[in-house]
Each structure stands twice: as C-alpha cells, then as structure tokens.
PAVEX-316376 format. One record per residue (C-alpha): residue number from 1; residue in three letters; x, y, z. Coordinates in pm, 1 decimal, padded with zeros to 6 digits. Layout:
REM PAVEX-316376
<NUM ALA <X Y Z>>
...
This chain:
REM PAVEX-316376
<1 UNK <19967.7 23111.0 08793.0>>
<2 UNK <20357.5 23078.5 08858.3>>
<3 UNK <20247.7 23152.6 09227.0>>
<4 UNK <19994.9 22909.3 09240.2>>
<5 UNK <20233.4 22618.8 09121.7>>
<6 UNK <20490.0 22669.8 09336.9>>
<7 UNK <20274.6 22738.7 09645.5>>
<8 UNK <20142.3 22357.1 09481.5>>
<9 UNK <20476.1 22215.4 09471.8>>
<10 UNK <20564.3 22384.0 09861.1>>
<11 UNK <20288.2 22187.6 10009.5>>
<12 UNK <20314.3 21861.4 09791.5>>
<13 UNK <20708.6 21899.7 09956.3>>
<14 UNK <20612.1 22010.6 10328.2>>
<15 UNK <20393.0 21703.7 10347.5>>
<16 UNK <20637.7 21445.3 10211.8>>
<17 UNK <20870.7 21580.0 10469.4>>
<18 UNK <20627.3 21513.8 10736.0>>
<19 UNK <20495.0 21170.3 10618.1>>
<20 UNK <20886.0 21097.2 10615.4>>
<21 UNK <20977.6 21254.6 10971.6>>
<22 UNK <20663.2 21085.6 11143.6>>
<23 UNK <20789.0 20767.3 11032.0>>
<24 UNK <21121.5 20802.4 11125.4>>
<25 UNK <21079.3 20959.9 11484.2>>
<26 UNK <20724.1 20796.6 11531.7>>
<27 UNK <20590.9 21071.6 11593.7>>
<28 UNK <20167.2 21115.4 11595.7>>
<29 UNK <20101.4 21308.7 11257.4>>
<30 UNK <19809.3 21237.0 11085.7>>
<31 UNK <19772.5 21355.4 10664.1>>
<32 UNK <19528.2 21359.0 10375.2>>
<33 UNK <19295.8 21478.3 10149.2>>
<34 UNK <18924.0 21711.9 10212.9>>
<35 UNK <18657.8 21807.9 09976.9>>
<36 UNK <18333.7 21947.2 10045.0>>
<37 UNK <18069.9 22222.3 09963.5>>
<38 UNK <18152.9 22605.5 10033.3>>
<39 UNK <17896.8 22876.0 10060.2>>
<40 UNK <18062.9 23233.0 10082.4>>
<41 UNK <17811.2 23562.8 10162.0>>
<42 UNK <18035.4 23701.2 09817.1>>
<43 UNK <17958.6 24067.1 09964.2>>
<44 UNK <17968.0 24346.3 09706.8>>
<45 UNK <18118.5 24204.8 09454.4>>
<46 UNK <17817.1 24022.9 09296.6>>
<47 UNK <17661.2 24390.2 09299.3>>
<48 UNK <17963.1 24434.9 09051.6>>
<49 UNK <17695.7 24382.6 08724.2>>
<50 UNK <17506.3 24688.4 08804.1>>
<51 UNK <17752.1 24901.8 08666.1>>
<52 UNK <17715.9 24737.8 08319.0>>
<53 UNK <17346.4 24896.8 08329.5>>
<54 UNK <17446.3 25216.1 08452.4>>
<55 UNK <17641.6 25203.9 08095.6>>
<56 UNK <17348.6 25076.5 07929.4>>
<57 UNK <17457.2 24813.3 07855.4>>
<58 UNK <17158.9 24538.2 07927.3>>
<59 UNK <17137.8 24171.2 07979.6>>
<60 UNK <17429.3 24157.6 08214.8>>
<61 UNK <17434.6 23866.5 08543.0>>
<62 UNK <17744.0 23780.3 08705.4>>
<63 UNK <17611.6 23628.2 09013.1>>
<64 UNK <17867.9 23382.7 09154.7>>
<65 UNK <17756.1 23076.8 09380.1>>
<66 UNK <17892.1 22822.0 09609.2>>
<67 UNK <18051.0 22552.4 09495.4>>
<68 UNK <18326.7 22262.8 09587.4>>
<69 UNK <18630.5 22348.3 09749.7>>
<70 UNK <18898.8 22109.3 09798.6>>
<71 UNK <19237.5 22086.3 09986.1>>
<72 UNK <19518.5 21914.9 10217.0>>
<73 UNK <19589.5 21882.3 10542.7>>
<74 UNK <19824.9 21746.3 10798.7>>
<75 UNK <19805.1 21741.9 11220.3>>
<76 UNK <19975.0 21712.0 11563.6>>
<77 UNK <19844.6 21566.1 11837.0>>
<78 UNK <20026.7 21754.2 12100.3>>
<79 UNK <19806.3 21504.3 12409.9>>
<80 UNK <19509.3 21261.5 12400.4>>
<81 UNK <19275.2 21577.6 12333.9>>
<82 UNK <19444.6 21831.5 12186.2>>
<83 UNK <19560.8 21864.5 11782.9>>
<84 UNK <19711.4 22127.6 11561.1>>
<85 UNK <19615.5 22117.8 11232.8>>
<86 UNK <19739.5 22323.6 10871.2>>
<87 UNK <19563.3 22290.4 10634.2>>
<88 UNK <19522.7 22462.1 10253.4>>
<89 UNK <19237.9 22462.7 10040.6>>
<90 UNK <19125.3 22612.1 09688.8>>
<91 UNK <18776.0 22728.0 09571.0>>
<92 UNK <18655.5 22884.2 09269.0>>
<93 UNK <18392.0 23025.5 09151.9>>
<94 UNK <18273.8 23157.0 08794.8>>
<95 UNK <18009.9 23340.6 08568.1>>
<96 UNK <17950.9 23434.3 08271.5>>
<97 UNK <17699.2 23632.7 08087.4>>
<98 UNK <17637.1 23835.6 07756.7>>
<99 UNK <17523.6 24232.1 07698.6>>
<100 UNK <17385.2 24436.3 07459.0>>
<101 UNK <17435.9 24856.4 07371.8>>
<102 UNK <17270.7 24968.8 07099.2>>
<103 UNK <17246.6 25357.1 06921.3>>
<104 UNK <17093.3 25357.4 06653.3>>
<105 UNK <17260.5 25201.6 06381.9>>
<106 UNK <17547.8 25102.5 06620.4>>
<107 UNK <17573.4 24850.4 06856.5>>
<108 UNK <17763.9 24629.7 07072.0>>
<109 UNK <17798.2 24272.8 07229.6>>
<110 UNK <17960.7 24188.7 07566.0>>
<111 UNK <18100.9 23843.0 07567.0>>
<112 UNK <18176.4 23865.2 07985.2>>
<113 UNK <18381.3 23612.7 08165.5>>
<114 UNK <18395.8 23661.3 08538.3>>
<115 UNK <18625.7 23487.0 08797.2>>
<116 UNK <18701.9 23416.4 09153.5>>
<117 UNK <18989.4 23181.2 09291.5>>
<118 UNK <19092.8 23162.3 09668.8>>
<119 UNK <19361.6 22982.1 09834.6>>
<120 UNK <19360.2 22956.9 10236.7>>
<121 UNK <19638.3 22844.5 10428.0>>
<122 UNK <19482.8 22836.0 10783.2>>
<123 UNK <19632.4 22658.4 11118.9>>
<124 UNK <19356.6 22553.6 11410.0>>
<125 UNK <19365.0 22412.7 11763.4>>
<126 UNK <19104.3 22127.4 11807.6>>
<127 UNK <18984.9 22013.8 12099.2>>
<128 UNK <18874.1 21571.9 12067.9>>
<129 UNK <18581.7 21494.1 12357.4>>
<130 UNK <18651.2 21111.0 12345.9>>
<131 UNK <18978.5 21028.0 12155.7>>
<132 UNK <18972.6 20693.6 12317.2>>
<133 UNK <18655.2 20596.2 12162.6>>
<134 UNK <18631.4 20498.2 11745.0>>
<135 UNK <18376.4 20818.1 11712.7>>
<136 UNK <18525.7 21086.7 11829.2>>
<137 UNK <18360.0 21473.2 11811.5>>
<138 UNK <18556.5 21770.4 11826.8>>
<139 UNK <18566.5 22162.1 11783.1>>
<140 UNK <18827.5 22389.6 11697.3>>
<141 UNK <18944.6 22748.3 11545.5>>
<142 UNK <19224.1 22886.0 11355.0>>
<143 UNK <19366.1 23175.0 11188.9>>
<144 UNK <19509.0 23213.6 10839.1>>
<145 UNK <19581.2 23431.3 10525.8>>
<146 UNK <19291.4 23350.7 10233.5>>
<147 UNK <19520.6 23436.1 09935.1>>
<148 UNK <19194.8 23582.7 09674.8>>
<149 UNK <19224.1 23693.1 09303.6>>
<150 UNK <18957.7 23839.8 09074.5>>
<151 UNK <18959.3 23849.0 08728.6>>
<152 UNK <18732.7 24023.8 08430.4>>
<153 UNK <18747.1 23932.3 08083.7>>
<154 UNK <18512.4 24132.1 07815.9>>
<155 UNK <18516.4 24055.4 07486.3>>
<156 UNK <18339.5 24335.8 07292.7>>
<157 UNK <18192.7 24272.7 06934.1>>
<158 UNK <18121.9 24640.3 06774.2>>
<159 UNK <17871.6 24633.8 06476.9>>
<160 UNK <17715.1 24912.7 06255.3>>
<161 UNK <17424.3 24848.9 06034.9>>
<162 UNK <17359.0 24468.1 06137.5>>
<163 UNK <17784.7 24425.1 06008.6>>
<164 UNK <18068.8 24346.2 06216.9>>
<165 UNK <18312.0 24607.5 06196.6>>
<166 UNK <18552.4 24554.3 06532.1>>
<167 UNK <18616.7 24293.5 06747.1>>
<168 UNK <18888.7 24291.7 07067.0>>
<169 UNK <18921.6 24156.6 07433.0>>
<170 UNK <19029.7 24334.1 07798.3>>
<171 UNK <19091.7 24193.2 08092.2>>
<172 UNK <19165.9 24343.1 08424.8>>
<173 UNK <19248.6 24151.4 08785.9>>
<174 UNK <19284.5 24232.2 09090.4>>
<175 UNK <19445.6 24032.8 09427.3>>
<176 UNK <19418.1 24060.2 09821.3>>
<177 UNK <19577.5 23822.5 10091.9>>
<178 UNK <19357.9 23933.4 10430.9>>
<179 UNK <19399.4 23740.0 10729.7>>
<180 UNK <19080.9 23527.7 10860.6>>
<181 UNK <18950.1 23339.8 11097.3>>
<182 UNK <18767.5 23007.3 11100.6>>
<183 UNK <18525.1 22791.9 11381.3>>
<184 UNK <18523.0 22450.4 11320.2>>
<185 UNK <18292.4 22194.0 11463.6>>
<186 UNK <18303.8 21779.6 11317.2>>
<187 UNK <18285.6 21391.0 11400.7>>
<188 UNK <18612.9 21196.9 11347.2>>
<189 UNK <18576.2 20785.6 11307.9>>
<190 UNK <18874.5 20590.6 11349.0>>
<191 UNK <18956.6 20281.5 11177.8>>
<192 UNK <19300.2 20151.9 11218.5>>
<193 UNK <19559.2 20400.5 11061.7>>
<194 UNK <19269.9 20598.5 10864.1>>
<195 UNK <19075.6 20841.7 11022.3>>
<196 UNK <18735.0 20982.5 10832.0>>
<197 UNK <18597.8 21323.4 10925.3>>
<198 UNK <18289.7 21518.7 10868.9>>
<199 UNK <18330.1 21848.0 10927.2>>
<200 UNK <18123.6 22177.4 10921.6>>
<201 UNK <18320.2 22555.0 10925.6>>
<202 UNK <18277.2 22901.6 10882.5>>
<203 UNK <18493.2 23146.1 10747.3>>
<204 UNK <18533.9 23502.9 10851.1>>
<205 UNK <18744.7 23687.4 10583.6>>
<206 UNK <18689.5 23991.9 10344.0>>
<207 UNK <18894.1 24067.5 10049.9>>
<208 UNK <18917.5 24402.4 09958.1>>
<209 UNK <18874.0 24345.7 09531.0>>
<210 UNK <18960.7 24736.7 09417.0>>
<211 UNK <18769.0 24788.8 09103.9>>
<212 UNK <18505.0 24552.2 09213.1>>
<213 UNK <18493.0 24643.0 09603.7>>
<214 UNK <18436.0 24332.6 09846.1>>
<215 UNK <18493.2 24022.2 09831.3>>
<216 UNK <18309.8 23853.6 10164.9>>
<217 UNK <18480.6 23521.1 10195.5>>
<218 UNK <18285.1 23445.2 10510.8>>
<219 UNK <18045.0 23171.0 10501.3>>
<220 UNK <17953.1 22771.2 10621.4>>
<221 UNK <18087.0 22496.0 10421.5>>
<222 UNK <18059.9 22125.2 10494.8>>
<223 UNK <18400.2 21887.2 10458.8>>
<224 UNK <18462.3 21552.7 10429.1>>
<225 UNK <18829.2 21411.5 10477.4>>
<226 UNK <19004.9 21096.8 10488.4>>
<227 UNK <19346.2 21094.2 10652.9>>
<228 UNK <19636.5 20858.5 10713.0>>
<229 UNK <19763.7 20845.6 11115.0>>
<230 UNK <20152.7 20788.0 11159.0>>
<231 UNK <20246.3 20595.3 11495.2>>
C-alpha cells in the first residue's frame, strides 16, 4: 500500500513538473486522463480453485474477469509524426466465493476473498498518419514493467455437531514486476488544446504468482482518453 501511494504521489509530481516546463519553454507536451475496458487471458491462476477440491473442500469459484482499468499519461511530439508517450495505469480484479468440508460430525466453511491489482508503467513510440488533419489515426508500441500483486484471504469457520466451535482468518500474497510489451493501434480528434483518443492495445506480460503459478497479463483492452496539448 505504502508503495502504491508514493508511486501515486511520484506521478501526480512528474506531471505537474511537465505541465509547468511545457509552459514555460513552450514546448509540445500533451497530458491527461484514460479509462477503458481490459480483458487479460489470466493464465493459470484462475485454475488456482482446483486445489480447494483436491482438499475436498467443495463449492469453491474464483474465476476473475475483465474489468475497467484506468490511468495517466503524458507525450512528446519529437516531429509532425512522431510521439513518445508514458503512461501508468491500474486494474483490478476480484472474486470471491464460499466452501464447504464436512466429516462426519465436523465441518468447515471457507469464507474466500481473492485479489488481483496491477500497475504498468509503459513508454511507446507512435507513429500519427495525418497530424495535420482534426482526425488523426495512429499506431504505436512500447515496453514497460507491469508491477502485479496477488492476494488470498480465507476465513475458516470450524463447527462440530451443527455448533461453532473456532473461527480465524489467513492471508497470504505474493508480487512480480516482469517487463512487457504492448501494440497499440487508435484515432486521435483534435479540438483546439484538447485532444480525444480512442484507442485499442494488447498486452504481452506474464507474472510469475508463486503459490498460485501464472499470472497472464496479456490481453486487448479498449481506451478512451482526453488530453490537454501545451504550445
């Protein structure tokens, strides 16, 4: 978490610097906000529930799914065509389920909370086909580090004879940074100073999750952005 924050507060800073340089030296920066739909493969580690059953313990689905992913970015246009662009974004994903052991007189309940959290901090070239025109498409690729954290939290009720008799809570996590790689293809519309993008991308990254094997980062996701151009 203290990671996270000040990772937060290093990007809130780098970009104020910029949006102060650019308008200083003049310089052509353009920065703002994305958000958009994100559809990783998720790999191995949504096998991760079949162990439950190989424990016996039934009932068990912690399938995660795509979701929104959201983030900030800033770019250079080094010529008429040609941009560099950083750029960090957060997605999460989460699931939850319940499971049952019984023996007998005995048995057990499962309360299972599982979670996923990435942050990417990725840099791209993009190439612009028309930057003189208001609609402008482009393509582009970059390379990055997609910072990714699991975590497992099982609260286990024991009962005997239909009574509670124990109640307590684990948790275990585990973390991986692997580099990636990311294609980019979009449509950029100019108005003014703003400048409003739709975007499609893919992802190539594993993390490697320990405990809970693969994490396959790699997958499409679909981004819309509004940014603010510096002159």
């Amino acid at each position: 978490m203290k990671r996270k924050i000040v990772r937060l507060i290093a990007s809130g800073t780098l970009i104020f610097l910029l949006s102060f340089a650019t308008e200083a030296t003049g310089t052509d920066w353009s920065i703002g906000g994305v958000a958009g739909y994100y559809s990783p493969n998720f790999g191995e580690i949504n096998d991760f529930d079949e162990r439950y059953e190989s424990w016996d313990i039934y009932g068990v689905d912690l399938t995660f799914k795509a979701g929104t992913i959201f983030g900030i970015t800033a770019a250079y246009d080094i010529s008429p065509n040609s941009r560099l662009r950083g750029e960090i974004n957060s997605f999460a994903a989460e699931a939850n389920d319940i499971g049952y052991w019984s023996s007998g007189p005995y048995g057990e309940v499962f309360d299972i909370d599982f979670q996923l959290t990435m942050t990417s901090l990725v840099f791209s070239g993009v190439y612009r086909f028309s930057p003189e025109e208001p609609l402008s498409p482009y393509v582009g690729a970059g390379v990055g580090q997609f910072s990714t954290k699991v975590k497992l939290i099982e609260e286990r009720r024991s009962y005997e004879y239909g009574s509670l008799e124990d109640t307590y809570t684990t948790s275990v996590s585990q973390s991986d940074t692997p580099i990636g790689f990311q294609l980019l293809g979009g449509v950029e519309y100019s108005i003014e100073n703003f400048l409003l993008v739709t975007e499609i991308k893919y992802t190539i990254a594993k993390a490697d999750m320990a405990l809970f094997k693969t994490a396959d980062l790699s997958g499409f996701s679909i981004i819309l952005g509004a940014l603010f151009k510096f002159f």
